[in-house]
C-alpha positions in Angstrom: -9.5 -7.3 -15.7 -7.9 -10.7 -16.8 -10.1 -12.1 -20.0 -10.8 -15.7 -20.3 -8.4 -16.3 -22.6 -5.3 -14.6 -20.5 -6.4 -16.7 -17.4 -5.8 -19.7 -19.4 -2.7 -18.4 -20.6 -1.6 -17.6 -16.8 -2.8 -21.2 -15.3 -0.3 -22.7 -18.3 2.3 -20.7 -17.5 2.1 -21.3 -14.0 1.9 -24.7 -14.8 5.1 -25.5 -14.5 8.0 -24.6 -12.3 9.2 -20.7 -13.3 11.5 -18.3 -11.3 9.5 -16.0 -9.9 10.1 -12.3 -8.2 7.2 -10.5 -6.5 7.8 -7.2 -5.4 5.7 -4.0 -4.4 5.8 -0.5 -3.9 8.0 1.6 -1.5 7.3 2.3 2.0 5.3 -1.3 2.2 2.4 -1.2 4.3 -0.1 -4.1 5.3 -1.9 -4.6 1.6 1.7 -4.4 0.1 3.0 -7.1 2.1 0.0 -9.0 2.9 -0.8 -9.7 -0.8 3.3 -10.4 -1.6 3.5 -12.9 1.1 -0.1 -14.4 0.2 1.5 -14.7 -3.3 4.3 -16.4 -2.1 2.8 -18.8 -0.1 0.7 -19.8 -3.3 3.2 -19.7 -5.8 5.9 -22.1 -3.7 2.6 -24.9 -2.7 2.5 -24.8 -6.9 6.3 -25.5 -7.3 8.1 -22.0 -8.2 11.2 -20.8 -6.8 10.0 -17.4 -5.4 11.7 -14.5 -3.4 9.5 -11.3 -2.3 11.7 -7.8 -2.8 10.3 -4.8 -1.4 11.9 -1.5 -2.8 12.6 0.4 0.9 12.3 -1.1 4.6 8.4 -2.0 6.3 7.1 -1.6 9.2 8.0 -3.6 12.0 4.5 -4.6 13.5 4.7 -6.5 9.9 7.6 -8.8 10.8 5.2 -11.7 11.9 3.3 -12.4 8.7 4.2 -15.8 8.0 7.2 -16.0 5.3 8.7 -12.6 6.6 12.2 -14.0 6.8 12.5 -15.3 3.0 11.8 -11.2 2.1 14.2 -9.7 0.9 15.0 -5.9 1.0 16.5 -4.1 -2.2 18.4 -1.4 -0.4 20.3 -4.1 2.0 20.4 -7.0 -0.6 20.9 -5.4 -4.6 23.4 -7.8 -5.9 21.1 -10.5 -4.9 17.8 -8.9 -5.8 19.0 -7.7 -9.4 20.3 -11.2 -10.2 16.7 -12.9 -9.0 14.9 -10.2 -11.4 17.3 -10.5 -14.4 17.2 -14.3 -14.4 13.3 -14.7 -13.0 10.6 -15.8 -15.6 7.5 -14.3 -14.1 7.7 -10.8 -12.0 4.3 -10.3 -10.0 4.4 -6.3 -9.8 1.8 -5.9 -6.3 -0.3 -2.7 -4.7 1.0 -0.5 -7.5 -0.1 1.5 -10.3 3.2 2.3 -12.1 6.6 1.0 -12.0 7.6 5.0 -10.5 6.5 3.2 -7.1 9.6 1.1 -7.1 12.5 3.4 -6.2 15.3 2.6 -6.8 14.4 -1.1 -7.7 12.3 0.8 -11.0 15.3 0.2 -13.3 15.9 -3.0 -12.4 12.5 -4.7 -13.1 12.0 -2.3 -16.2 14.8 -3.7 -17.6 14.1 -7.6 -17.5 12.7 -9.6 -20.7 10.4 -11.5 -17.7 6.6 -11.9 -18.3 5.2 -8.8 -15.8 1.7 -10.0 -14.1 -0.1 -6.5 -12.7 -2.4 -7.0 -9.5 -3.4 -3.8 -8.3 -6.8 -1.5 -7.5 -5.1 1.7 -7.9 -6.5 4.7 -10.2 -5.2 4.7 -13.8 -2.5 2.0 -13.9 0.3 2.1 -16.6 0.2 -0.3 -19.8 3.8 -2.1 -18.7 2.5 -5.7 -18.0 2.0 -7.9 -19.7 -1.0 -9.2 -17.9 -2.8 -7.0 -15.6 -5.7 -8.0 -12.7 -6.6 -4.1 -11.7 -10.2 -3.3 -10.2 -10.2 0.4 -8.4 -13.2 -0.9 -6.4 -11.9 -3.7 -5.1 -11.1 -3.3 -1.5 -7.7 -4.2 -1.3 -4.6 -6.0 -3.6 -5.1 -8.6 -1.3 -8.8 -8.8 -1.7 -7.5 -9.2 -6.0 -4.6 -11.4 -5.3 -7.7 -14.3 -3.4 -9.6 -13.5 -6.9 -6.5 -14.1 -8.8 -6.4 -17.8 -7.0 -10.1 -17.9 -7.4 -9.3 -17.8 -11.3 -7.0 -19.6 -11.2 -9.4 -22.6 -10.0 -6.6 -22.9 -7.5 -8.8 -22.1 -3.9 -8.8 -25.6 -2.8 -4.7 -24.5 -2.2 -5.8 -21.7 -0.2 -4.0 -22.1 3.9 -4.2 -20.6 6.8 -0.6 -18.6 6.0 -2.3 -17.7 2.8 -5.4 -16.4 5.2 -3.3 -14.7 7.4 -1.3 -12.5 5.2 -4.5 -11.8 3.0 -6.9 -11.1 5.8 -4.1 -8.3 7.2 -4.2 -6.1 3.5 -7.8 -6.7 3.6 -8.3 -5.5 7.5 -5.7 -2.9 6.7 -7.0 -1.3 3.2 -10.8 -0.9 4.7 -9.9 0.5 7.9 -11.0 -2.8 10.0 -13.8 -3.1 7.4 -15.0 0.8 8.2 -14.0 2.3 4.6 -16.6 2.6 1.6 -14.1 0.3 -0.5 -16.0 -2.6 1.9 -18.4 -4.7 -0.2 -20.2 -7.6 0.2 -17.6 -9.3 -1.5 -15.2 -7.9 0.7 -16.7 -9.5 3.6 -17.6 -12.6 2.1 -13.7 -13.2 1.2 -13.0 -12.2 4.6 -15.0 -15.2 6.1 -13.7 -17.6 3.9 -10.5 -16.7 4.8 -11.3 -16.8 8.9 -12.9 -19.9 7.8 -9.2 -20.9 7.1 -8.2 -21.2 11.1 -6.9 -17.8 11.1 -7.7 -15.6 14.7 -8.6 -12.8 13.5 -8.3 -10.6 17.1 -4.2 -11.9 16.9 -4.3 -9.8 13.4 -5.9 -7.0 14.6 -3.4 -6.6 17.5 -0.8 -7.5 15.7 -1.1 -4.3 13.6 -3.6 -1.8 15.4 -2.2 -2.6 19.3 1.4 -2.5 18.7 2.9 0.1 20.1 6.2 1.6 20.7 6.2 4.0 23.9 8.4 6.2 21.2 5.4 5.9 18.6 2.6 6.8 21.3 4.2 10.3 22.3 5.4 11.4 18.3 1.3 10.7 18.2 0.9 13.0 21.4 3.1 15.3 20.1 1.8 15.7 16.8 -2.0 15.6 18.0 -1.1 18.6 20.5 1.5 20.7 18.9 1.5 20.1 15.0 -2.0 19.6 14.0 -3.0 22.9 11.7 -6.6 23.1 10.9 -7.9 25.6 8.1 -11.6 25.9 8.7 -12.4 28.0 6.1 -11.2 24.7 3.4 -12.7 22.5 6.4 -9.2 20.9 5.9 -6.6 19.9 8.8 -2.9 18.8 8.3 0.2 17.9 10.7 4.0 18.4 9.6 6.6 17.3 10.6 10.3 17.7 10.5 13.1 15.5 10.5 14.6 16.8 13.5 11.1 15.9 15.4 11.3 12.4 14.1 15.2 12.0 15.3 13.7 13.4 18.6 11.4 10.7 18.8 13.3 7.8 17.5 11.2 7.1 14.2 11.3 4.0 13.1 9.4 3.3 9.4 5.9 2.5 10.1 5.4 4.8 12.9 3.1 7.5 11.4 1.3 5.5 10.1 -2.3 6.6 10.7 -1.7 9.8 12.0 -3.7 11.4 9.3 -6.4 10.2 9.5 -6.4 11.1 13.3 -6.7 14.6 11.7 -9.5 13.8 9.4 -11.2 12.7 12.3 -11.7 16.2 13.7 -15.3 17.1 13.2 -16.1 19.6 10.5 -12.9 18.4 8.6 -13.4 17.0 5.1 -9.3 17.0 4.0 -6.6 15.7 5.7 -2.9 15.5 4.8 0.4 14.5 6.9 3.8 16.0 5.8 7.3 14.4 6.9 10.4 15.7 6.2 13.0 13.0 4.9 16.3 13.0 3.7 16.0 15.1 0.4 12.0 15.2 -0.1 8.7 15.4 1.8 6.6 12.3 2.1 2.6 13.2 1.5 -0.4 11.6 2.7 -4.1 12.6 1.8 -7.0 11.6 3.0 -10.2 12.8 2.3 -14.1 11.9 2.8 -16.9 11.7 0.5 -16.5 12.5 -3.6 -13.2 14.7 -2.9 -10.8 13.5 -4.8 -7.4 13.8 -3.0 -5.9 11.8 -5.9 -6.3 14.6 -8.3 -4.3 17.2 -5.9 -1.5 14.1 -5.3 -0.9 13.8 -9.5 -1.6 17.4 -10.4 1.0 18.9 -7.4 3.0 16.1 -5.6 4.1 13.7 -8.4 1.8 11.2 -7.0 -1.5 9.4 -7.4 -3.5 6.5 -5.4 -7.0 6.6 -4.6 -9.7 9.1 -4.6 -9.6 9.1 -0.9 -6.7 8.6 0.6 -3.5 9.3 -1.8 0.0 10.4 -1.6 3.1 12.3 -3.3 6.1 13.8 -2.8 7.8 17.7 -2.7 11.3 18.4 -3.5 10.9 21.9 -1.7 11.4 22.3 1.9 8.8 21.9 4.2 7.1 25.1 4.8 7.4 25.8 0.8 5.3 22.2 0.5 3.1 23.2 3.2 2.5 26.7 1.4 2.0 25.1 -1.8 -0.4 22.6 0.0 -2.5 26.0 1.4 -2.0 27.9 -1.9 -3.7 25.0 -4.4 -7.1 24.5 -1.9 -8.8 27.7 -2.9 -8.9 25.7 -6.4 -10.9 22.6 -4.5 -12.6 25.4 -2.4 -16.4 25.0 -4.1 -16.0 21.1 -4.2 -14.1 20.9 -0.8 -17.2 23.3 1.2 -20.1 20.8 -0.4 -18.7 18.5 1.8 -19.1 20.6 4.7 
């Protein structure tokens, strides 16, 4: 947490007018750029020049957060996003717990002399900034990034665009307020922020009822064909390749969710999804209860997150990650069955 004395550091630095990058990590998803964009529309009300750069693409159901067409993406825009980092003052590093989340945009912001601000409520975040606002039971970055402005003594600054972006991590990250990261506090930034004009119901259906006809049957495929359960490690899984996806048309964003349709399945306790991309498998994890799918994700798959719901990578192909997966449980087994 941010002492005293570093908040009044932050509030004079912030002061006065600074160039100013906030980025995230890869694969964006509602926290990542709810709490960018509810940066952003903070930071320009105080003066700065700022410019959000995600590492990789988002999701499209995210396009209509309000400042979406200042973002910029690093794979379609590195000239541009390298200059912004090497000549910003202040890089806000968002929704991530080390600066491995970054991709290909790692080297760039590990390299610049700018002062690095940390908001995050991942597990275990690195010692690279130079200020750092991380809570691992706070519900969401964006849930953080309306404390940050809270400290600040900045909330009177606080607008409905701010509301909007914030109250879509938030909605997002608790699973529409259903996840055990929800706390009072949780909901009582929640209000404020409806409080703020916001509709909440637009939000939800913005991201939850936003469909492509594409999306709906890779789900029905998936659901009916792919879904593996292993009842013995009361753990289910779905994989799929990248020829499935082409078949489909997969556009980023649309599995999101599909795991936990398959922690949904009664009796199960562990849930992962596997995709096959160009040159790696993309892990999900999701687990209920004291499980930690966090430690499998760091100790097999190069990854990390949160004790339940966490994610890695596999440079094998897919059935070798997905025998890995099966071979490393009987090591959970005794903690995985108390569940059960």
């Amino acid at each position: 947490m941010l002492t005293p004395t570093q908040i009044a550091e932050l509030k004079k630095i912030l002061s006065k007018p600074k160039r100013i990058v906030i980025t995230t990590h890869k694969n964006p998803d509602g926290d990542a750029m709810g709490s960018s964009l509810g940066l952003y529309h903070y930071l320009i009300q105080k003066g700065h020049a700022v410019t959000v750069v995600t590492p990789t693409p988002y999701p499209k159901f995210l396009y209509w957060l309000p400042g979406n067409n200042t973002v910029l993406v690093y794979p379609e825009n590195k000239t541009k996003a390298r200059r912004l980092a090497k000549e910003a003052d202040i890089i806000f590093c968002l929704d991530f717990n080390t600066l491995e989340r970054l991709d290909e945009f790692m080297p760039v912001i590990k390299n610049t002399s700018a002062i690095k601000v940390l908001i995050d409520h991942h597990l275990e975040p690195d010692t690279f900034p130079n200020y750092s606002l991380s809570k691992i039971k706070a519900s969401s970055t964006c849930e953080l990034v309306y404390d940050f402005i809270s400290l600040l003594k900045d909330k009177a600054l606080l607008n409905k665009d701010i509301a909007e972006c914030l109250y879509t991590g938030i909605m997002t990250d608790t699973g529409s307020f259903k996840f055990s990261c929800t706390s009072p506090h949780t909901h009582l930034v929640a209000a404020h922020l409806m409080k703020l004009g916001i509709n909440h119901t637009v939000i939800h259906n913005n991201i939850l009822d936003s469909n492509s006809l594409d999306r709906l049957r890779l789900l029905g495929y998936s659901l009916s064909q792919k879904l593996k359960i292993l009842p013995e490690f009361h753990t289910a899984y779905i994989a799929l390749t990248k020829e499935e996806l082409q078949q489909y048309h997969y556009k980023t964003g649309d599995t999101e969710g599909f795991v936990n349709y398959a922690l949904s399945v009664d009796g199960i306790k562990v849930a992962g999804l596997f995709t096959e991309k160009d040159n790696m498998i993309k892990i999900s994890l999701r687990s209920t209860g004291n499980f930690s799918v966090n430690d499998i994700c760091r100790k097999y798959f190069k990854g990390g997150g949160h004790q339940n719901a966490a994610g890695g990578m596999s440079k094998l192909l897919l059935n070798d990650t997905l025998q890995q997966f099966e071979s490393v449980l009987p090591e959970y087994a005794e903690n995985i069955v108390k569940l059960g």
